[in-house]
mmJSON file of the N, C-alpha and C atoms, coordinates in Angstrom:
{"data_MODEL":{"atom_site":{
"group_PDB":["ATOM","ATOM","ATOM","ATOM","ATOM","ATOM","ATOM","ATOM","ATOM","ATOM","ATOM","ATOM","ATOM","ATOM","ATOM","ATOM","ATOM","ATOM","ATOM","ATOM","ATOM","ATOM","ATOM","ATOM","ATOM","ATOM","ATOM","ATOM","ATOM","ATOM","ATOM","ATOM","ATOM","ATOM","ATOM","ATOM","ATOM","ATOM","ATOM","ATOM","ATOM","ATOM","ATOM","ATOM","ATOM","ATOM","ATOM","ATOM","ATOM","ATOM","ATOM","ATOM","ATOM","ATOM","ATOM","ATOM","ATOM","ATOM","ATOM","ATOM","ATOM","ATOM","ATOM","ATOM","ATOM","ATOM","ATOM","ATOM","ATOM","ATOM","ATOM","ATOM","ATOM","ATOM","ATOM","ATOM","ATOM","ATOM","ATOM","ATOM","ATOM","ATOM","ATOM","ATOM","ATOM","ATOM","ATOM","ATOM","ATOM","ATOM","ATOM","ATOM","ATOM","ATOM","ATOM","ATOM","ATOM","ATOM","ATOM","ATOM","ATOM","ATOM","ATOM","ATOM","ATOM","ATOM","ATOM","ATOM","ATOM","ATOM","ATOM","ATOM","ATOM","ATOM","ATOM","ATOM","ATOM","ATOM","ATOM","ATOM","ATOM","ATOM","ATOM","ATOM","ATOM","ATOM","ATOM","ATOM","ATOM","ATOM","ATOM","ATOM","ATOM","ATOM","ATOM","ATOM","ATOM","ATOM","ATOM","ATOM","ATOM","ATOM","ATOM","ATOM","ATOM","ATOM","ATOM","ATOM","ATOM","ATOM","ATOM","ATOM","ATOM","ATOM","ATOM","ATOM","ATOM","ATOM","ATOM","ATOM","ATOM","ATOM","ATOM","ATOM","ATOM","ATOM","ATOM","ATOM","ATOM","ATOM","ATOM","ATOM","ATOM","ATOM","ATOM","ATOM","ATOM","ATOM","ATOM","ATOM","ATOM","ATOM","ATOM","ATOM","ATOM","ATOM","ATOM","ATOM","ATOM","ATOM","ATOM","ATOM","ATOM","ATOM","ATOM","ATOM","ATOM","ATOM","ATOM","ATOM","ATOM","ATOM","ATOM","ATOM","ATOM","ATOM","ATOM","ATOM","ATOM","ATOM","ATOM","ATOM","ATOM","ATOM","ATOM","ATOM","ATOM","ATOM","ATOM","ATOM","ATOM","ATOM","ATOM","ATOM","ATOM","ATOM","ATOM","ATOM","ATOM","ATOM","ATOM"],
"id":[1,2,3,4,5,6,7,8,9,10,11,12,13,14,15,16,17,18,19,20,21,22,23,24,25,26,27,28,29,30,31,32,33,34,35,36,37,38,39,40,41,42,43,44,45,46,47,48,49,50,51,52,53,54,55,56,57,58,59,60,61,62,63,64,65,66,67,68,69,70,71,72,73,74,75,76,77,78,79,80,81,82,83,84,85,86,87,88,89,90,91,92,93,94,95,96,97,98,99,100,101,102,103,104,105,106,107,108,109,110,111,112,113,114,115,116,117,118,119,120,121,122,123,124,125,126,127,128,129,130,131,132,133,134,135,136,137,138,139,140,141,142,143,144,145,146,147,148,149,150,151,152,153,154,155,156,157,158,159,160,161,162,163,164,165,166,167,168,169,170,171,172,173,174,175,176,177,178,179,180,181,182,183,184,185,186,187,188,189,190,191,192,193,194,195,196,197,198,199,200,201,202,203,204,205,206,207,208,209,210,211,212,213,214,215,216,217,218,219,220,221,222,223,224,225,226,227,228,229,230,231],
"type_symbol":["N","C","C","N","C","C","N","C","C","N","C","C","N","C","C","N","C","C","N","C","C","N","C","C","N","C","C","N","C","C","N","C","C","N","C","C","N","C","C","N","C","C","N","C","C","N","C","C","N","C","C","N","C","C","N","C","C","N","C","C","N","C","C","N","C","C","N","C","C","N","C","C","N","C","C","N","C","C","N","C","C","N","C","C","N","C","C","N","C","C","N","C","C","N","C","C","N","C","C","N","C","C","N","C","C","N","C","C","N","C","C","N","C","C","N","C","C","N","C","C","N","C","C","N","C","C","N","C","C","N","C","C","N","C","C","N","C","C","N","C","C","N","C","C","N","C","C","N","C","C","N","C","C","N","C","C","N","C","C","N","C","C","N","C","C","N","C","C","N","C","C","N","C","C","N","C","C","N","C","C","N","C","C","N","C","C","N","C","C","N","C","C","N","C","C","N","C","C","N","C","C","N","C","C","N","C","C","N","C","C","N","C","C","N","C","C","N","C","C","N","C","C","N","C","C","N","C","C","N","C","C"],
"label_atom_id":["N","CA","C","N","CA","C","N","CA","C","N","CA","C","N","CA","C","N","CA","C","N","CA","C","N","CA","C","N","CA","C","N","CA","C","N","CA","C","N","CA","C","N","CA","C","N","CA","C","N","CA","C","N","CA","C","N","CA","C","N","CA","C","N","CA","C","N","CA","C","N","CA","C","N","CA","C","N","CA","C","N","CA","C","N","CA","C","N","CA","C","N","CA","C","N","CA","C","N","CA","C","N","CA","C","N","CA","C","N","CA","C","N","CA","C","N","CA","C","N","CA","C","N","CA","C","N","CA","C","N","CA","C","N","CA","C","N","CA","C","N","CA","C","N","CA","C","N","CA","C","N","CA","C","N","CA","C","N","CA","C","N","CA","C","N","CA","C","N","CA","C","N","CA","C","N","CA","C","N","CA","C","N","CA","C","N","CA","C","N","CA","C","N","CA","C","N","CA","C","N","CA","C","N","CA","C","N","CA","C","N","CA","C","N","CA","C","N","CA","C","N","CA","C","N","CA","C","N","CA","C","N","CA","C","N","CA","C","N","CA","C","N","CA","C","N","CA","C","N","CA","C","N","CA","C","N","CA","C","N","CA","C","N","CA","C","N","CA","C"],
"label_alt_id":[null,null,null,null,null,null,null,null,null,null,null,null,null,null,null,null,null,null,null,null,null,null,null,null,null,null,null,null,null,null,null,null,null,null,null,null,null,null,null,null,null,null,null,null,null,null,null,null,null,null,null,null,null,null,null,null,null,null,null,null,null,null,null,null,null,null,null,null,null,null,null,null,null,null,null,null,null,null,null,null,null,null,null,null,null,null,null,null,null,null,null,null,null,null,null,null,null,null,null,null,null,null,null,null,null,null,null,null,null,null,null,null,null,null,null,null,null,null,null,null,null,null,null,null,null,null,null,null,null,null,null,null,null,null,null,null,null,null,null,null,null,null,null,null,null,null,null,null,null,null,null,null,null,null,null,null,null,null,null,null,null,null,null,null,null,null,null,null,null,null,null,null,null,null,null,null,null,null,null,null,null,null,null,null,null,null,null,null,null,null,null,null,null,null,null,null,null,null,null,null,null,null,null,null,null,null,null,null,null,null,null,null,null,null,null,null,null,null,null,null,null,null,null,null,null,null,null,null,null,null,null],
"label_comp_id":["UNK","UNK","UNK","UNK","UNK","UNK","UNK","UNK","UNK","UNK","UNK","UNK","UNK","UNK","UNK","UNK","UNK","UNK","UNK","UNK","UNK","UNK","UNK","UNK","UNK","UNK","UNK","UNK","UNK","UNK","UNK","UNK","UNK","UNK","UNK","UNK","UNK","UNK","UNK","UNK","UNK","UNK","UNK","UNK","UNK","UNK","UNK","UNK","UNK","UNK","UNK","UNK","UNK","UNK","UNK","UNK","UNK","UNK","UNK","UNK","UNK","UNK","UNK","UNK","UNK","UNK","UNK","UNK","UNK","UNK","UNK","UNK","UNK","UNK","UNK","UNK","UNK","UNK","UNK","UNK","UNK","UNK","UNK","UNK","UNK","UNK","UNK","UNK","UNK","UNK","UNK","UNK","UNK","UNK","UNK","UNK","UNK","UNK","UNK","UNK","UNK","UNK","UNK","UNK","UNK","UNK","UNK","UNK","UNK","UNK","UNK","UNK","UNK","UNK","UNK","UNK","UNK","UNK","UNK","UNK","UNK","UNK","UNK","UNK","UNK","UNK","UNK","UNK","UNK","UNK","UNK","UNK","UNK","UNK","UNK","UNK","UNK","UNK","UNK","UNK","UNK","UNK","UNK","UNK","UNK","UNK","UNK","UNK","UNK","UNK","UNK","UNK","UNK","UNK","UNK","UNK","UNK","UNK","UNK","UNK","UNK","UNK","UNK","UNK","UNK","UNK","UNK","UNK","UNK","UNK","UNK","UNK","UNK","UNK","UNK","UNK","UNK","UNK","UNK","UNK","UNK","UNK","UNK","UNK","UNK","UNK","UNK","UNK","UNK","UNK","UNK","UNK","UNK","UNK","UNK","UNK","UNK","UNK","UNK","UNK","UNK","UNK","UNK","UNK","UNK","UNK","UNK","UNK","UNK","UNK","UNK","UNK","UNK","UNK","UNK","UNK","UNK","UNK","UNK","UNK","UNK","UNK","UNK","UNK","UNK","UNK","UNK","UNK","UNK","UNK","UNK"],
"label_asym_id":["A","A","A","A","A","A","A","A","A","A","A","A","A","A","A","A","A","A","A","A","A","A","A","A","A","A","A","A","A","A","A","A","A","A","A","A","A","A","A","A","A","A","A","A","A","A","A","A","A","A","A","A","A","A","A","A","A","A","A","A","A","A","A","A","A","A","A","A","A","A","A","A","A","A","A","A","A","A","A","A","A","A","A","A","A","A","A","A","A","A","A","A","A","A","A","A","A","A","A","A","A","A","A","A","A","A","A","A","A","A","A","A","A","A","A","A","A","A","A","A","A","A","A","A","A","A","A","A","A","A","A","A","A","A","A","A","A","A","A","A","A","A","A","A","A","A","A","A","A","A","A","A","A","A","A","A","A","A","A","A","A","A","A","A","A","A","A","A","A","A","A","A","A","A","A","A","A","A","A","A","A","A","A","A","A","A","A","A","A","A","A","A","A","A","A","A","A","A","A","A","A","A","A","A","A","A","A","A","A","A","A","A","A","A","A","A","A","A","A","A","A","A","A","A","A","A","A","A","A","A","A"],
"label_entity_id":["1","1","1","1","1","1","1","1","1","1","1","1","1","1","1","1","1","1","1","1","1","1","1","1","1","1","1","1","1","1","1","1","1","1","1","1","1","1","1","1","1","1","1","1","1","1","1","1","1","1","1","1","1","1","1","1","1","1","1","1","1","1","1","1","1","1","1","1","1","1","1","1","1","1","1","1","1","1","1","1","1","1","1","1","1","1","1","1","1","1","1","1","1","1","1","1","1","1","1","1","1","1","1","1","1","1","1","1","1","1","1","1","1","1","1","1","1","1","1","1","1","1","1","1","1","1","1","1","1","1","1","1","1","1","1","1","1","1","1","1","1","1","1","1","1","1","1","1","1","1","1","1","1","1","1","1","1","1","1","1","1","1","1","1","1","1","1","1","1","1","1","1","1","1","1","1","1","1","1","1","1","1","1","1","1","1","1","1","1","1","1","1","1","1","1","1","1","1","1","1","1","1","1","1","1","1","1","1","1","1","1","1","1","1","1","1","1","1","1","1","1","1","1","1","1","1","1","1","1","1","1"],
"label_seq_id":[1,1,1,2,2,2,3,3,3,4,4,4,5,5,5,6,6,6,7,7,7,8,8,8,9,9,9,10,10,10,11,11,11,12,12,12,13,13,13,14,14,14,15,15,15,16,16,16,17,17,17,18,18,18,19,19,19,20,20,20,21,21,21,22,22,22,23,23,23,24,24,24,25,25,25,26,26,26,27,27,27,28,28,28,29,29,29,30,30,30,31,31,31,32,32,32,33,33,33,34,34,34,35,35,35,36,36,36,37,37,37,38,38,38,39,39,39,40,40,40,41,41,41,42,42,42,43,43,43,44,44,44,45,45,45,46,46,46,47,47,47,48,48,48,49,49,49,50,50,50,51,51,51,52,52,52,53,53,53,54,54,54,55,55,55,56,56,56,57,57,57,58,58,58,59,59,59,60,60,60,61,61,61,62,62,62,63,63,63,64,64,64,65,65,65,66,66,66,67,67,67,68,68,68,69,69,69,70,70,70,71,71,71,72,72,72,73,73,73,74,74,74,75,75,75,76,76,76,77,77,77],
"pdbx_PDB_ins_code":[null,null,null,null,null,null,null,null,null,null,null,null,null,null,null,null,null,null,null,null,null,null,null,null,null,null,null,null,null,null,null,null,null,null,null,null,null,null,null,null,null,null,null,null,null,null,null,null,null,null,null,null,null,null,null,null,null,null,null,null,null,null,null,null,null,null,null,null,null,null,null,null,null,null,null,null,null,null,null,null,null,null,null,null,null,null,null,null,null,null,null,null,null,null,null,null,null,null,null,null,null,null,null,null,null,null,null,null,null,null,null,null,null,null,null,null,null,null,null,null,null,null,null,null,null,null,null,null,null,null,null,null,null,null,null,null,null,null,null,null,null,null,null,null,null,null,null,null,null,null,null,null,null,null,null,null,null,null,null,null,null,null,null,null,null,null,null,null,null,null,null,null,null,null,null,null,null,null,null,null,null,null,null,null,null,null,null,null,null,null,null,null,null,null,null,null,null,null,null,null,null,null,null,null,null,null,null,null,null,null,null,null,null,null,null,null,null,null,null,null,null,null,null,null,null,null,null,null,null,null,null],
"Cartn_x":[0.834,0.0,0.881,0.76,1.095,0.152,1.4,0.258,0.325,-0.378,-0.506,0.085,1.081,1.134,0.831,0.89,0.381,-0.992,-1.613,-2.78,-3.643,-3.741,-4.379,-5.432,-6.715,-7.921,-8.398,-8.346,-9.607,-8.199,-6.86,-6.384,-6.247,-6.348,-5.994,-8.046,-9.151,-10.488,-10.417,-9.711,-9.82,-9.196,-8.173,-7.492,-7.73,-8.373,-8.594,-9.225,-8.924,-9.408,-10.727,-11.483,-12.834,-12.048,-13.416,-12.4,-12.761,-11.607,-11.232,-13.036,-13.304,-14.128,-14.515,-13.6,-14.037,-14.114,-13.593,-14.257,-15.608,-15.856,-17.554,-18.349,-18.149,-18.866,-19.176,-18.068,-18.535,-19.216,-19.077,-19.866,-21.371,-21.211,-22.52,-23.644,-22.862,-23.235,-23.959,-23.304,-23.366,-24.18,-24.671,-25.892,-25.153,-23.753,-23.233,-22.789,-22.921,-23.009,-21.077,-20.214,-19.166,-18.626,-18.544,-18.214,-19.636,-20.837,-21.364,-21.256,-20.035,-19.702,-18.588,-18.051,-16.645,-16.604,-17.705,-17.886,-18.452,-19.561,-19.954,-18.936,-18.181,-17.117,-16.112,-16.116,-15.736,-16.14,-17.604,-18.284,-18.214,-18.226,-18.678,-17.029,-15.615,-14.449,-14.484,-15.424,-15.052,-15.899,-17.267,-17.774,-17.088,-16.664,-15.875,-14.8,-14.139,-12.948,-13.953,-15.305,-15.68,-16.367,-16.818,-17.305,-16.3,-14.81,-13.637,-13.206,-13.389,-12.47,-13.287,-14.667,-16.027,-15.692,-15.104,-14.888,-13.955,-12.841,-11.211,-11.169,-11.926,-11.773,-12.581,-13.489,-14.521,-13.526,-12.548,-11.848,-11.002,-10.927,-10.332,-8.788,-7.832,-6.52,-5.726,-6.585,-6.435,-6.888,-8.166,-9.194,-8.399,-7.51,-7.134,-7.207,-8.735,-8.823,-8.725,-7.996,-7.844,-6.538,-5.724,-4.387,-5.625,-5.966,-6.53,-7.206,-8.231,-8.558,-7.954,-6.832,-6.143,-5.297,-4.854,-3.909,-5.233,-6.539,-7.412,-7.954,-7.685,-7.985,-6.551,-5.436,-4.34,-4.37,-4.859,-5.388,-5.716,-6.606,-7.395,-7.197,-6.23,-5.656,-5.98],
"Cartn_y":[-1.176,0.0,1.242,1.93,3.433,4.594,5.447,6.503,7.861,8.761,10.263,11.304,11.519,12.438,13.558,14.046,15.327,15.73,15.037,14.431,13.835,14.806,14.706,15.267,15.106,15.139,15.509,14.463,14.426,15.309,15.51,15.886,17.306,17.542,19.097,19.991,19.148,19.402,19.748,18.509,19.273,20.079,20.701,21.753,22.722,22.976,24.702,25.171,26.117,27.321,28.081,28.505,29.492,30.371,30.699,31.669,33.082,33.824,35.181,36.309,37.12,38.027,38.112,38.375,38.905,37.498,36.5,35.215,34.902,35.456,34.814,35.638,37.152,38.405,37.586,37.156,36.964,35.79,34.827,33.411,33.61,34.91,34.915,36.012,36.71,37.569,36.16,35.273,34.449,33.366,33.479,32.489,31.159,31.211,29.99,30.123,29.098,28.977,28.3,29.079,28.474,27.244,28.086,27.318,25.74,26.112,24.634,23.81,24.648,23.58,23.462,23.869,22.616,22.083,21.634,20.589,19.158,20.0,18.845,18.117,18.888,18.502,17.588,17.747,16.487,15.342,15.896,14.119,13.608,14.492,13.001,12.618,13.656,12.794,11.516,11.781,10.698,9.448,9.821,8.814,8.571,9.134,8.465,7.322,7.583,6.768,5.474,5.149,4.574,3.06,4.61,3.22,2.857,3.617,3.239,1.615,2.141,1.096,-0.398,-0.118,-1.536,-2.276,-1.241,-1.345,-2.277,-1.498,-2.018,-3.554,-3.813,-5.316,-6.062,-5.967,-6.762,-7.08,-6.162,-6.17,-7.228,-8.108,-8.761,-8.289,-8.991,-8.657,-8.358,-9.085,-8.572,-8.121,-7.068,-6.047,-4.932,-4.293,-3.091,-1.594,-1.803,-0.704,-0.638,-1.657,-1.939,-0.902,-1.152,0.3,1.634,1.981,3.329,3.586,2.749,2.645,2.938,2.166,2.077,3.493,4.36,5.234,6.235,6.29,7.209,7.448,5.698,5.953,5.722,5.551,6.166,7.485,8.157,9.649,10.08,9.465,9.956,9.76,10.294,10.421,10.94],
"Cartn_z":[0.0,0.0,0.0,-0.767,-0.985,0.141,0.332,0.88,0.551,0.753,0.249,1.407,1.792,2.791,2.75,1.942,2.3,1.941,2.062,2.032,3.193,4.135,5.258,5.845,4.984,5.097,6.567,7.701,8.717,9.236,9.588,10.679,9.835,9.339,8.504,9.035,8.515,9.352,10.634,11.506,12.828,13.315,12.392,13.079,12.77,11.121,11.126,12.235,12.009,13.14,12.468,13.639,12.883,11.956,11.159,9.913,10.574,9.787,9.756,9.86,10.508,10.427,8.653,7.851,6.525,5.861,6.263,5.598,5.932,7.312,7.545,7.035,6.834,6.353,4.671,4.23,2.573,2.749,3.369,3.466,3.789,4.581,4.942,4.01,3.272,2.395,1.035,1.223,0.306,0.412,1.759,2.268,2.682,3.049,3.785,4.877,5.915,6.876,7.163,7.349,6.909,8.327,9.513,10.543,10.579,9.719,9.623,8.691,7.744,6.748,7.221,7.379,7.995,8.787,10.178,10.694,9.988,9.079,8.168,7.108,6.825,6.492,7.302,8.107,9.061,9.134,9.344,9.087,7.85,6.918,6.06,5.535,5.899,5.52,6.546,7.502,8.787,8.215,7.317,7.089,5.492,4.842,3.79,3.958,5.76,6.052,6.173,6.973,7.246,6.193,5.269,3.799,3.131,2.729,2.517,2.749,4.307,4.914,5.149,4.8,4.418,3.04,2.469,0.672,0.567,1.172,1.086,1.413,2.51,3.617,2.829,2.06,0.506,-0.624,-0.927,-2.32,-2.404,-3.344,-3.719,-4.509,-3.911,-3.781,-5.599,-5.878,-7.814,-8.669,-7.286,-8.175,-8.484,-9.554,-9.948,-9.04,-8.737,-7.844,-6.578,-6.192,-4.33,-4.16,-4.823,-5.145,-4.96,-5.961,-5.736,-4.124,-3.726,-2.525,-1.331,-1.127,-0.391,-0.449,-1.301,-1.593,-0.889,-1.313,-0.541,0.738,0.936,2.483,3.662,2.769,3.887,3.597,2.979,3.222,3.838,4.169,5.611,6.731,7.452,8.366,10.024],
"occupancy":[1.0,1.0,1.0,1.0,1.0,1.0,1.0,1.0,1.0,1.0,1.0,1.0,1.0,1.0,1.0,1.0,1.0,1.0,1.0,1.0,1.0,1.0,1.0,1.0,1.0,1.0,1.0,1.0,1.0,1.0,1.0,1.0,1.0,1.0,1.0,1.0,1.0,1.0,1.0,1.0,1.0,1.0,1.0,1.0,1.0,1.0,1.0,1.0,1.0,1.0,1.0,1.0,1.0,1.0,1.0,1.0,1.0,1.0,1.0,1.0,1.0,1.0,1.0,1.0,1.0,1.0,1.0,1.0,1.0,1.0,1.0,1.0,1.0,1.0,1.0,1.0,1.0,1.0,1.0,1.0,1.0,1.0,1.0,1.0,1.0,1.0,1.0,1.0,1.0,1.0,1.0,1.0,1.0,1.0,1.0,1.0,1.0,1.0,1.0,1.0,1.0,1.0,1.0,1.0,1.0,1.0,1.0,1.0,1.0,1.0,1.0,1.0,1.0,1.0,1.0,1.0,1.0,1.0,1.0,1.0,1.0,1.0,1.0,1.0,1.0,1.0,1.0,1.0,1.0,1.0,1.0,1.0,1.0,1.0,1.0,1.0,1.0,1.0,1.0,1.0,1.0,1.0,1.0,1.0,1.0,1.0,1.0,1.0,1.0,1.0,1.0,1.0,1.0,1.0,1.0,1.0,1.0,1.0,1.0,1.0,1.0,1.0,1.0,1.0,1.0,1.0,1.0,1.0,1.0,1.0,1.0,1.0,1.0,1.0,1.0,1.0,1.0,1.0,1.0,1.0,1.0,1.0,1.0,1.0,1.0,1.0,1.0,1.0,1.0,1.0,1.0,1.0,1.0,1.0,1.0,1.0,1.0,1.0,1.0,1.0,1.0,1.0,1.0,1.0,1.0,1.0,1.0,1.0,1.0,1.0,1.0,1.0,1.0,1.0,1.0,1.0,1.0,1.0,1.0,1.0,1.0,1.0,1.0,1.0,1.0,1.0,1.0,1.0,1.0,1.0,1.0],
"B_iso_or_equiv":[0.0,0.0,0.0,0.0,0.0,0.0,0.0,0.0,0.0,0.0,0.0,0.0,0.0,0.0,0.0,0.0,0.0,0.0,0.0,0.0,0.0,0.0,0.0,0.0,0.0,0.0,0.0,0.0,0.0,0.0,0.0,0.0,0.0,0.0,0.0,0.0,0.0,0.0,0.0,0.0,0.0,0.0,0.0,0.0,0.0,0.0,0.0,0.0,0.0,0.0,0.0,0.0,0.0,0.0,0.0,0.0,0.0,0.0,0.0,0.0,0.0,0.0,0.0,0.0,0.0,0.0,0.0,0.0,0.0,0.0,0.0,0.0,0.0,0.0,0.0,0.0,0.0,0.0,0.0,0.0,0.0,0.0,0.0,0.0,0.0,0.0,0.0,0.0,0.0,0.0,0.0,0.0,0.0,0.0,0.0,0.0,0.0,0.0,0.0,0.0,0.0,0.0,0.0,0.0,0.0,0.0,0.0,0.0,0.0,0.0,0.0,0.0,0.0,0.0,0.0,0.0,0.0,0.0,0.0,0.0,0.0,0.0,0.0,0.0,0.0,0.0,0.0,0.0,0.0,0.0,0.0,0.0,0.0,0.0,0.0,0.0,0.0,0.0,0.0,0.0,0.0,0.0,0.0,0.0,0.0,0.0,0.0,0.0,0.0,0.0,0.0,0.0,0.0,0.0,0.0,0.0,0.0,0.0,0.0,0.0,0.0,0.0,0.0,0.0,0.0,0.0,0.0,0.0,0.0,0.0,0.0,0.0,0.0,0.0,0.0,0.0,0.0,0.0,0.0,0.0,0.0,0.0,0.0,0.0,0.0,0.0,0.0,0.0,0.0,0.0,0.0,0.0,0.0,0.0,0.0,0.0,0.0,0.0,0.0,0.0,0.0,0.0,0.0,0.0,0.0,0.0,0.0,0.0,0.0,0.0,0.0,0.0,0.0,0.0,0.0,0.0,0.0,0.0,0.0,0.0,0.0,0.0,0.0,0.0,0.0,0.0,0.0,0.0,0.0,0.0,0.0],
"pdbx_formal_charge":[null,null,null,null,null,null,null,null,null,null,null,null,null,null,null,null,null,null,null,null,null,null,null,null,null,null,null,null,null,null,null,null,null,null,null,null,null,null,null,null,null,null,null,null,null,null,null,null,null,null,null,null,null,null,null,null,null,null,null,null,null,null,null,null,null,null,null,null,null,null,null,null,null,null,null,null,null,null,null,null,null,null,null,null,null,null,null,null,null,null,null,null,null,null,null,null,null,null,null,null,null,null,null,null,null,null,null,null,null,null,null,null,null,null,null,null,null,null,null,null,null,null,null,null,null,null,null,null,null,null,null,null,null,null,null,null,null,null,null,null,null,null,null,null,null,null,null,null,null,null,null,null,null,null,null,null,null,null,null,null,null,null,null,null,null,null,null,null,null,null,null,null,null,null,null,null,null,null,null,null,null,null,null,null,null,null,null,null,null,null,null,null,null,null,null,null,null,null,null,null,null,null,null,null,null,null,null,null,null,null,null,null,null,null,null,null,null,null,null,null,null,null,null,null,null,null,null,null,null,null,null],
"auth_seq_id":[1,1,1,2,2,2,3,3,3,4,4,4,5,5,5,6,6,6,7,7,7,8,8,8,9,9,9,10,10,10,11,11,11,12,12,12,13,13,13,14,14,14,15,15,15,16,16,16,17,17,17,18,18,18,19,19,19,20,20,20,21,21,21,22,22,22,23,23,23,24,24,24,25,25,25,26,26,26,27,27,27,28,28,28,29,29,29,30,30,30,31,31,31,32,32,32,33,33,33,34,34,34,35,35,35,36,36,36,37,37,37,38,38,38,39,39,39,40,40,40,41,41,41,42,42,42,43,43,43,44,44,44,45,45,45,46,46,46,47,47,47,48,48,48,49,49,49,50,50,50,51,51,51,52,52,52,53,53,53,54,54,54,55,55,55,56,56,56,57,57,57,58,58,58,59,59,59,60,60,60,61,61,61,62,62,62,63,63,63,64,64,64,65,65,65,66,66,66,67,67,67,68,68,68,69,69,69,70,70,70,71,71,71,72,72,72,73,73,73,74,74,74,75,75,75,76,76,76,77,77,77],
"auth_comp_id":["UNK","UNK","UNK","UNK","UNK","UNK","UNK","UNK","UNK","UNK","UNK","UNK","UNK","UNK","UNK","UNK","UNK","UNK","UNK","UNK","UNK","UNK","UNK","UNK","UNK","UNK","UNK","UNK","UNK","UNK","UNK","UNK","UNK","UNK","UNK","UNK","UNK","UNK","UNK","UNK","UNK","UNK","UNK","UNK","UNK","UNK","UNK","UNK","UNK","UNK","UNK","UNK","UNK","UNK","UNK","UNK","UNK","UNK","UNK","UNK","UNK","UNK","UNK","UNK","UNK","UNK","UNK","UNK","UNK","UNK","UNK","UNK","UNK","UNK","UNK","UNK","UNK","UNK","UNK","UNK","UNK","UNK","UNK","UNK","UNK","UNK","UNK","UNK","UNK","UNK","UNK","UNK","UNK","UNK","UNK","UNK","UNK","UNK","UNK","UNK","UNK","UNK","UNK","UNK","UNK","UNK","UNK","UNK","UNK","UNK","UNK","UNK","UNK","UNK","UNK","UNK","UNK","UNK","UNK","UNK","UNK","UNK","UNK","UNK","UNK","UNK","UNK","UNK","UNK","UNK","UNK","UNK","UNK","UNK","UNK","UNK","UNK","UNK","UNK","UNK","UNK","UNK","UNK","UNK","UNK","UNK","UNK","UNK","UNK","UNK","UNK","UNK","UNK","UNK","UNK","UNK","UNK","UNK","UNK","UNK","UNK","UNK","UNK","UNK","UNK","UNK","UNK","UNK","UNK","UNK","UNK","UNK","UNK","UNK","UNK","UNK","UNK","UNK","UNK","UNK","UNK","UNK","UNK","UNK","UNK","UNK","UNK","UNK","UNK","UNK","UNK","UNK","UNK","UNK","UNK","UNK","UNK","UNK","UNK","UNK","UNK","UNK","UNK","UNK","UNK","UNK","UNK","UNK","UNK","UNK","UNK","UNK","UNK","UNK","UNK","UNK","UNK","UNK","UNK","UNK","UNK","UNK","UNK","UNK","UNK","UNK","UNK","UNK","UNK","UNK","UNK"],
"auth_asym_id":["A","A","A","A","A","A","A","A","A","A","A","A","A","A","A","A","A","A","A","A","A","A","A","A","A","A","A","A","A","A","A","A","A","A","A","A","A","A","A","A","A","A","A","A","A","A","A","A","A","A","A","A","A","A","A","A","A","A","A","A","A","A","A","A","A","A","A","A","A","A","A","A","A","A","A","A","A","A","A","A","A","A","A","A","A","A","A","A","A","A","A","A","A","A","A","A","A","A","A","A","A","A","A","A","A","A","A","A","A","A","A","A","A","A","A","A","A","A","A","A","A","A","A","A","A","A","A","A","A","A","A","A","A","A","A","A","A","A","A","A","A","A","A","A","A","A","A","A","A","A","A","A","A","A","A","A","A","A","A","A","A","A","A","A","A","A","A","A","A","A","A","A","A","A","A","A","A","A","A","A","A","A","A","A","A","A","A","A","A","A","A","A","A","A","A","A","A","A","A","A","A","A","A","A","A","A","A","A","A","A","A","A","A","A","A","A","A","A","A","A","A","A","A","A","A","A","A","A","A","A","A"],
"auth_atom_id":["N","CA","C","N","CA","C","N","CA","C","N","CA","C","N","CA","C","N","CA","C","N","CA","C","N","CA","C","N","CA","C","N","CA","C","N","CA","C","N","CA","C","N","CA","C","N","CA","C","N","CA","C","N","CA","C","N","CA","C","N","CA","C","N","CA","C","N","CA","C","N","CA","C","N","CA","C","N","CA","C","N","CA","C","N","CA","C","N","CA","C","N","CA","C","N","CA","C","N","CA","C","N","CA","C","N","CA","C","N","CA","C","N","CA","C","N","CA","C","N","CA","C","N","CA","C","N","CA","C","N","CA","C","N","CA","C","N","CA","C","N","CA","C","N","CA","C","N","CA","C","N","CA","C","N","CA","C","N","CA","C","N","CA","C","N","CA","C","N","CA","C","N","CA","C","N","CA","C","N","CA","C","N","CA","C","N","CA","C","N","CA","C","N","CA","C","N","CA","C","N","CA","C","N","CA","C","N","CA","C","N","CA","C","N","CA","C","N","CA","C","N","CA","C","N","CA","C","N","CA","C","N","CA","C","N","CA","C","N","CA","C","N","CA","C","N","CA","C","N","CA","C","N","CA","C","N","CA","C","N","CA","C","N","CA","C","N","CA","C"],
"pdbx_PDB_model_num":[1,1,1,1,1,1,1,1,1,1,1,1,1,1,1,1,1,1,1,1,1,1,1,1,1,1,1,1,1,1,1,1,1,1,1,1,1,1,1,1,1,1,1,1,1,1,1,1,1,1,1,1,1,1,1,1,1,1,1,1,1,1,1,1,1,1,1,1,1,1,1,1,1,1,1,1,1,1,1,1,1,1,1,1,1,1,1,1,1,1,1,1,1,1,1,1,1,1,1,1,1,1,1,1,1,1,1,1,1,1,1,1,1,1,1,1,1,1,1,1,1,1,1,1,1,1,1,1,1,1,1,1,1,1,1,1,1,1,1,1,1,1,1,1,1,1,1,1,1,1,1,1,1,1,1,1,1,1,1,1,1,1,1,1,1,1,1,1,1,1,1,1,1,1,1,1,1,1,1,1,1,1,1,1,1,1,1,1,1,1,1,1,1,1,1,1,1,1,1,1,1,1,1,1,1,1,1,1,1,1,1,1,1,1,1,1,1,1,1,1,1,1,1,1,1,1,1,1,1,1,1]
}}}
């Protein structure tokens, strides 16, 4: 298995920080809710690791795409 380092999805999510005053002014000018999209954004990289990793443990070891798989969900970190 290959992996993506710099490519760190869930631990890069939990660390931003709330955004900047003039990032929430335009998000919100814009009808988005930004600090509730990047929690949601959390979940579903958390539930991507989850169906990933249902996928991966099914795949048969000479399905082509078990490489790709695997390279996406050591991604997710």
């Amino acid at each position: 298995m290959t992996t993506v380092p710099s490519t760190t999805i869930i631990t890069n999510l939990k660390n931003a920080t709330a955004p900047t005053a003039n990032t929430l002014a335009d998000a919100t000018a814009a009808g988005l809710d930004m600090p509730g999209m990047l929690a949601l954004s959390l979940t579903k990289a958390y539930e991507l690791k989850v169906c990933l990793t249902l996928i991966v443990g099914k795949t048969d070891s000479a399905d082509p795409n078990l490489a790709t798989l695997d390279d996406v969900l050591a991604s997710l970190t």
